[in-house]
C-alpha positions as a LaTeX table, in Angstrom:
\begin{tabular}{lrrr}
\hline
Residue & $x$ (\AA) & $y$ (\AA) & $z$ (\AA) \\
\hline
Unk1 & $-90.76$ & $-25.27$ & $-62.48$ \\
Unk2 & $-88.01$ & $-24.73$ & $-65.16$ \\
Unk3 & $-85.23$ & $-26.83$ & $-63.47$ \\
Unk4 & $-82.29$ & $-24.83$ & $-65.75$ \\
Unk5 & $-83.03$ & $-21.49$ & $-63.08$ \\
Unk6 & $-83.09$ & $-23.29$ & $-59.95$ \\
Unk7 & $-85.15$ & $-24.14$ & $-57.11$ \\
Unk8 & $-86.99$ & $-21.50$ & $-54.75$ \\
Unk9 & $-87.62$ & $-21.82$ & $-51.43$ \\
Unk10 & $-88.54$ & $-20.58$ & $-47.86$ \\
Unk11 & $-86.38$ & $-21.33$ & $-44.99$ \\
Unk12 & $-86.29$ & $-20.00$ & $-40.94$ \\
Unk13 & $-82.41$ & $-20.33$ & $-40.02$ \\
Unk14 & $-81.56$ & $-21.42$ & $-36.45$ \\
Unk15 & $-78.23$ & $-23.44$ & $-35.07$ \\
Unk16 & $-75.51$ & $-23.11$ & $-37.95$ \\
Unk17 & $-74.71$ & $-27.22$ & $-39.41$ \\
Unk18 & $-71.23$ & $-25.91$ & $-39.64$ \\
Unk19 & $-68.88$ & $-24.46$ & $-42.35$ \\
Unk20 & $-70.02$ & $-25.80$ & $-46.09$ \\
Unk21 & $-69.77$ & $-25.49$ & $-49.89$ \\
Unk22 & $-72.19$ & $-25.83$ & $-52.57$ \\
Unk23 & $-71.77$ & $-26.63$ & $-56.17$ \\
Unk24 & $-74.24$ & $-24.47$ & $-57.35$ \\
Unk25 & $-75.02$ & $-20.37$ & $-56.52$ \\
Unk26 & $-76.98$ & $-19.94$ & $-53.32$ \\
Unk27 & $-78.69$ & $-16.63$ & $-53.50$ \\
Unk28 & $-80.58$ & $-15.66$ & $-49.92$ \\
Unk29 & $-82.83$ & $-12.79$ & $-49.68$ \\
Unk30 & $-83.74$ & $-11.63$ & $-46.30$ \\
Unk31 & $-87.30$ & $-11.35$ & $-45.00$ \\
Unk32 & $-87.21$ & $-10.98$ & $-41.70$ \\
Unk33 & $-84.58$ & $-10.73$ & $-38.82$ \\
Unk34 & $-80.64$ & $-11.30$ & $-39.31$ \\
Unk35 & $-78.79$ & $-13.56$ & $-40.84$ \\
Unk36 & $-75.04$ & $-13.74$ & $-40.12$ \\
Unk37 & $-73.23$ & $-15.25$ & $-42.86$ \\
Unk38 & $-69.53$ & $-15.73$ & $-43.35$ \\
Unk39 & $-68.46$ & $-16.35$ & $-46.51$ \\
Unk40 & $-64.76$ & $-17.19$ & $-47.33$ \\
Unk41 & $-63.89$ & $-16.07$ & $-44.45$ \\
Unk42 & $-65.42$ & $-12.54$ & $-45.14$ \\
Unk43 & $-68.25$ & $-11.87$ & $-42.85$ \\
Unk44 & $-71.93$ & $-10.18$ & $-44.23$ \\
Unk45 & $-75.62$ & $-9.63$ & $-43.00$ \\
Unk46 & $-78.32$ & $-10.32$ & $-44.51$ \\
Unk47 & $-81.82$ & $-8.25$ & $-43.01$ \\
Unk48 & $-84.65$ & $-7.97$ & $-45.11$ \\
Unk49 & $-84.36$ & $-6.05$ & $-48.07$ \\
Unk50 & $-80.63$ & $-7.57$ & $-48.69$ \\
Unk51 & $-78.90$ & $-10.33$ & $-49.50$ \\
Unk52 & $-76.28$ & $-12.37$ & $-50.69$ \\
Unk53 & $-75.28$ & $-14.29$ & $-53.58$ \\
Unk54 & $-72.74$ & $-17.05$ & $-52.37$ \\
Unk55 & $-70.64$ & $-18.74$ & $-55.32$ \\
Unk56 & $-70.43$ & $-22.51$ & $-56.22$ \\
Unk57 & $-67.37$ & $-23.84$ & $-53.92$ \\
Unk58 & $-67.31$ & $-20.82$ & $-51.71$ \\
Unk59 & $-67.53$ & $-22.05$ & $-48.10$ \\
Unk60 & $-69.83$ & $-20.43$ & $-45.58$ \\
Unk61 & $-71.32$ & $-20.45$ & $-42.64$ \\
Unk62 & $-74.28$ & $-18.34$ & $-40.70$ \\
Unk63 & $-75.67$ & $-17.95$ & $-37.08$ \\
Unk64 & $-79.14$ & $-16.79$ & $-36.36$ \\
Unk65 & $-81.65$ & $-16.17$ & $-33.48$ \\
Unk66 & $-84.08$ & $-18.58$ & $-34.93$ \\
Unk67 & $-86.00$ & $-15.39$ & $-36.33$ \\
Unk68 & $-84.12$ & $-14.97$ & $-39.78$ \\
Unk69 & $-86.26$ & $-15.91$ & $-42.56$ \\
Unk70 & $-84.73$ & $-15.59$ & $-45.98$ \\
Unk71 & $-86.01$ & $-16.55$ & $-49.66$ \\
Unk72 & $-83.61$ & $-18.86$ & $-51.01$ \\
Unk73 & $-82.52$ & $-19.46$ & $-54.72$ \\
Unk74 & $-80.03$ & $-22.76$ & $-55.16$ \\
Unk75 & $-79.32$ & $-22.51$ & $-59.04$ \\
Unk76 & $-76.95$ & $-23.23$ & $-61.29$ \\
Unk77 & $-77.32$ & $-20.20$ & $-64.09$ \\
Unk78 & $-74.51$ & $-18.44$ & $-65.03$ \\
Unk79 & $-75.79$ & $-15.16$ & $-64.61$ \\
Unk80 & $-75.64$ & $-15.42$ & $-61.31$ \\
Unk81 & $-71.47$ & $-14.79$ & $-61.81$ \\
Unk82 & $-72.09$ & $-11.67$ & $-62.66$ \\
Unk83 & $-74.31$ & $-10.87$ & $-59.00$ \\
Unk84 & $-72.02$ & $-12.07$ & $-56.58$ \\
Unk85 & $-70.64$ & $-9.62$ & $-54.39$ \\
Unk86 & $-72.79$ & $-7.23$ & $-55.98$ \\
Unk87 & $-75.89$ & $-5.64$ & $-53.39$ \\
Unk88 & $-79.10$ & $-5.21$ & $-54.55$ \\
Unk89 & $-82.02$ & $-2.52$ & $-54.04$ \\
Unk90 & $-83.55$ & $-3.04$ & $-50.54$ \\
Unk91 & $-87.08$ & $-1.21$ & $-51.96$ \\
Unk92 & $-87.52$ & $-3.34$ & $-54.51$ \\
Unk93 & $-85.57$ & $-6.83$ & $-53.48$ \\
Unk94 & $-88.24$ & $-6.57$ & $-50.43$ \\
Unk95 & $-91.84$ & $-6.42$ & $-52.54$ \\
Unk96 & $-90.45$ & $-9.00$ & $-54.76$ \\
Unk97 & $-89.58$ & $-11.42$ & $-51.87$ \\
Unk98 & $-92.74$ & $-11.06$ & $-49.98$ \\
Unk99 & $-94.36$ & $-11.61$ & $-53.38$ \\
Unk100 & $-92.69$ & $-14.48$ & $-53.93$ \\
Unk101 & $-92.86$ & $-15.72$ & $-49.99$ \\
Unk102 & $-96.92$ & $-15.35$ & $-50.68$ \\
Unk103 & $-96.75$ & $-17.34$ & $-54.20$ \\
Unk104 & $-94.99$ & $-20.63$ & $-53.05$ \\
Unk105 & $-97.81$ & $-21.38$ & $-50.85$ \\
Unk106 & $-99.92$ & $-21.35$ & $-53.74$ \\
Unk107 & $-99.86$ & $-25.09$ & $-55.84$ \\
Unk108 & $-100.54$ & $-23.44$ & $-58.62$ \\
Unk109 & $-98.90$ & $-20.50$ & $-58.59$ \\
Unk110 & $-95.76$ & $-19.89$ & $-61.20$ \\
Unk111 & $-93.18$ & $-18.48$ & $-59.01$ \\
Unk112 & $-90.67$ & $-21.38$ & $-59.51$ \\
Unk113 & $-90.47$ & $-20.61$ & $-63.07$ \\
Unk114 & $-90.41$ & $-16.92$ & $-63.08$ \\
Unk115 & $-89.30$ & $-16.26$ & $-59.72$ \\
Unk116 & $-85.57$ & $-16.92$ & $-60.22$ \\
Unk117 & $-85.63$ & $-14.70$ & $-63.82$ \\
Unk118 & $-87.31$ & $-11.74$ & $-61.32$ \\
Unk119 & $-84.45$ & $-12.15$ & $-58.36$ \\
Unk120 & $-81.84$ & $-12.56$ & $-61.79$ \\
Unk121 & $-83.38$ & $-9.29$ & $-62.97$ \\
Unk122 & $-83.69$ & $-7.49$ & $-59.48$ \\
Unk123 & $-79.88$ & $-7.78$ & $-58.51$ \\
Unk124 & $-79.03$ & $-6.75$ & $-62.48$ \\
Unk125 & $-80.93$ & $-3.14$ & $-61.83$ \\
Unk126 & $-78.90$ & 0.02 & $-61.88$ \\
Unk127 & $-78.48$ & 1.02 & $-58.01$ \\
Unk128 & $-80.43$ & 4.62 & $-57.82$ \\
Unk129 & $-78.70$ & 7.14 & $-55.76$ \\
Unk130 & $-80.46$ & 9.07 & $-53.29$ \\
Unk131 & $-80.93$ & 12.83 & $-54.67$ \\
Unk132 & $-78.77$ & 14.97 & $-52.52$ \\
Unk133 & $-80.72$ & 17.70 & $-50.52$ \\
Unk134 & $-79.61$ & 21.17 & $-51.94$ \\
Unk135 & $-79.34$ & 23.79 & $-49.41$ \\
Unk136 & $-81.76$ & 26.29 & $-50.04$ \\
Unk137 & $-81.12$ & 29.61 & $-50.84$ \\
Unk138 & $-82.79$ & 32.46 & $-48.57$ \\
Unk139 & $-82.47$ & 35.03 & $-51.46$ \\
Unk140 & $-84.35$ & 37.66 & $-49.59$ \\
Unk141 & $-81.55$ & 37.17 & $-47.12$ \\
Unk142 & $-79.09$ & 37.45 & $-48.92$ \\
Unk143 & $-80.90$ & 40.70 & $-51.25$ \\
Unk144 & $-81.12$ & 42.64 & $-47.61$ \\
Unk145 & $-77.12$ & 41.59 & $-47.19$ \\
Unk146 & $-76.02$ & 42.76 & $-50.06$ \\
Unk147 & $-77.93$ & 46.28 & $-49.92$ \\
Unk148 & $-76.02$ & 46.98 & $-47.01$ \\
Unk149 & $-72.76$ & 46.05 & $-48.90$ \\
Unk150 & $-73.20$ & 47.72 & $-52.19$ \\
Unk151 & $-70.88$ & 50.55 & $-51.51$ \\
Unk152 & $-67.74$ & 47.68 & $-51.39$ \\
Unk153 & $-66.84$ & 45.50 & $-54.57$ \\
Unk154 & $-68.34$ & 42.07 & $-53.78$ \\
Unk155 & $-67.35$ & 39.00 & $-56.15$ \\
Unk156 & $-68.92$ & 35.79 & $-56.43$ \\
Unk157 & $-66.99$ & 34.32 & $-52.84$ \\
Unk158 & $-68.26$ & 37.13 & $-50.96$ \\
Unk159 & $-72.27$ & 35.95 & $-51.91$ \\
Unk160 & $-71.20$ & 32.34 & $-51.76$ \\
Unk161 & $-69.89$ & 32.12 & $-48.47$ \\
Unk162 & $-73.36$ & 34.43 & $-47.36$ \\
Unk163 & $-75.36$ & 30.92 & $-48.20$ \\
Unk164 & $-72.73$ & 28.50 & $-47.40$ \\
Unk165 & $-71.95$ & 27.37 & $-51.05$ \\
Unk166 & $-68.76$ & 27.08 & $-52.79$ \\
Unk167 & $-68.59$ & 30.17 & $-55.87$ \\
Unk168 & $-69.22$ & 27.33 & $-58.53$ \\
Unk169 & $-72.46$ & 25.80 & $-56.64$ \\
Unk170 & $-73.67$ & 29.46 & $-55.80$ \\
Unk171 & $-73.52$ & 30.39 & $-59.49$ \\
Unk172 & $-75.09$ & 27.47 & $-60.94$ \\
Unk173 & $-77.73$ & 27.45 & $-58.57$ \\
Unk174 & $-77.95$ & 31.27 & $-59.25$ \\
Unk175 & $-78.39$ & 31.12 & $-62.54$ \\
Unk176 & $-81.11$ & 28.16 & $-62.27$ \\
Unk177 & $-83.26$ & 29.84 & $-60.12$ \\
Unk178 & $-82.84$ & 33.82 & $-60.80$ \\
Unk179 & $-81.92$ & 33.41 & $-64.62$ \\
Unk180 & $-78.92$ & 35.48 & $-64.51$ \\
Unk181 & $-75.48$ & 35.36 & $-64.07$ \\
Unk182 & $-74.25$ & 35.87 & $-60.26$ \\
Unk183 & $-72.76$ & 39.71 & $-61.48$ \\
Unk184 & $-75.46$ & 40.06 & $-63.26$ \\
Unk185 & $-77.76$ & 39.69 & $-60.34$ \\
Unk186 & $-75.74$ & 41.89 & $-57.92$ \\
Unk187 & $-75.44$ & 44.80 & $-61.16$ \\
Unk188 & $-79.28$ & 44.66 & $-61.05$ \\
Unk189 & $-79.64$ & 44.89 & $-56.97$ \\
Unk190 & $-76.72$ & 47.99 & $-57.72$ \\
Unk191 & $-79.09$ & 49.86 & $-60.17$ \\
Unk192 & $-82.21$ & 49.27 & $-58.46$ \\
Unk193 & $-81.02$ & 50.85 & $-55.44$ \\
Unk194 & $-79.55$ & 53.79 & $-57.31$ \\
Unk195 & $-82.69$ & 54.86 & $-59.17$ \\
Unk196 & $-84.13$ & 54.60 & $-55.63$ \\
Unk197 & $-81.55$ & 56.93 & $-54.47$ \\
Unk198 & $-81.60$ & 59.43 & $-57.68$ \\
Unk199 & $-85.39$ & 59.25 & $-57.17$ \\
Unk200 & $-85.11$ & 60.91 & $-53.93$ \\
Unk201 & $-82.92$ & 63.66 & $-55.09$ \\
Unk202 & $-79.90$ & 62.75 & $-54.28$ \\
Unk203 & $-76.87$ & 63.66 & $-56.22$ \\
Unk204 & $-75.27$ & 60.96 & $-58.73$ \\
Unk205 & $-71.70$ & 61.22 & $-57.27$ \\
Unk206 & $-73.26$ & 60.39 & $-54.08$ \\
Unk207 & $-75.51$ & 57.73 & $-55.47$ \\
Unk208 & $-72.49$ & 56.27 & $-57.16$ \\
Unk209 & $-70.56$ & 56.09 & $-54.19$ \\
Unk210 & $-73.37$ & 54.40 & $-52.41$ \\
Unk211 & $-74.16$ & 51.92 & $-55.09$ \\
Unk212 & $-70.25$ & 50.65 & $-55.71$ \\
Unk213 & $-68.91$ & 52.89 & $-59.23$ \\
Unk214 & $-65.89$ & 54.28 & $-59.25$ \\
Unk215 & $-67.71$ & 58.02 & $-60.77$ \\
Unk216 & $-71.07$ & 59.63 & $-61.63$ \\
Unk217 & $-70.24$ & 59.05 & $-65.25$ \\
Unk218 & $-70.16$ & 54.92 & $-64.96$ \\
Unk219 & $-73.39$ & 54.98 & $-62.93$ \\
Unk220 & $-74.64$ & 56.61 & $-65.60$ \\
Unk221 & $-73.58$ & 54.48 & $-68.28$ \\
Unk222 & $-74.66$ & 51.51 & $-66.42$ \\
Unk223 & $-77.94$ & 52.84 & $-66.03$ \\
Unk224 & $-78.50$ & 53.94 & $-69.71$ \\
Unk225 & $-77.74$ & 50.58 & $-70.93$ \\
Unk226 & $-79.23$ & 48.45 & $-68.53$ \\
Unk227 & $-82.99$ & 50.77 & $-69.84$ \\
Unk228 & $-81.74$ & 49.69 & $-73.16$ \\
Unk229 & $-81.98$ & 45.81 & $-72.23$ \\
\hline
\end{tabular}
């Protein structure tokens, strides 16, 4: 054991010997059942997967069921300053414990000099956040929608609201996923449907009116220089 990081240990918490103070960090890390801990008068929990790094002089106190097992670091490093207050990743505090629960019952096992540099290292880890679910985006949906619509000048809101985005998510996510700009999407459903319509015989004013330009002439435009791209 390297005596300068502390001394790990195993312990089953039952009746609570009253309110007390260390001068040293007490780090517990929950592997089974509850712990209730009050700390400065501040109350926390410690299940498995969490824990709690209590600071030399800090008083505390704890009740359990008898069932609350917790890995327990009583060190005096300074690093541990740094942790308290501080809550560590359940995922990953949780294999290292049991790890370590398994190594102490092994003579000659290293866990008392390594284990304390692992829990010093586990609580210093960036905390991940969970990757938000994206709504997803029925775009045949919303293609059908806005054929029926193209006679009427829809913006950017108008599709938004259709998938239940805000305009900036709906054209980020639009251009992600379709490679164009939101306009530039609903130009393209436009001029689709009109060489549909003009393929059928029908006359450009009327196509134009269908398809949302103002005149015959500006369909026709459109339609020349979207061939040319």
């Amino acid at each position: 054991m390297h005596a300068a990081h502390g001394s790990l240990s195993l312990r089953q918490y039952g009746p609570s010997p009253g309110s007390h103070a260390h001068d040293h960090f007490q780090v517990l890390l929950g592997l089974e059942g509850t712990l209730e801990l009050e700390v400065q008068g501040r109350g926390q929990r410690v299940t498995a997967g969490s824990g709690c790094v209590i600071a030399p002089g800090e008083r505390h106190d704890f009740e359990a069921d008898g069932k609350a097992h917790c890995l327990v670091l009583d060190t005096a490093e300074a690093g541990w300053a740094q942790a308290v207050g501080a809550p560590v990743q359940p995922a990953t505090a949780l294999a290292l414990a049991r790890y370590l629960q398994l190594a102490l019952a092994r003579q000659d096992s290293l866990a008392q000099h390594y284990g304390p540099l692992l829990l010093l290292d586990c609580w210093r880890a960036p905390q991940t956040r969970p990757a938000r679910s994206q709504r997803r985006i029925d775009w045949n949906s919303l293609t059908t929608w806005c054929q029926q619509q193209l006679h009427t000048p829809l913006t950017v809101a108008d599709l938004a609201q259709q998938v239940f985005l805000s305009p900036t998510q709906f054209a980020v996510r639009c251009q992600h996923e379709t490679g164009m700009r939101p306009m530039q999407w609903l130009r393209d459903l436009r001029l689709q449907r009109a060489r549909q319509l003009r393929a059928q015989g029908l006359a450009m004013a009327d196509i134009a009116g269908r398809c949302g330009y103002q005149s015959a002439s500006a369909l026709t435009a459109a339609l020349r220089q979207h061939t040319r791209h």
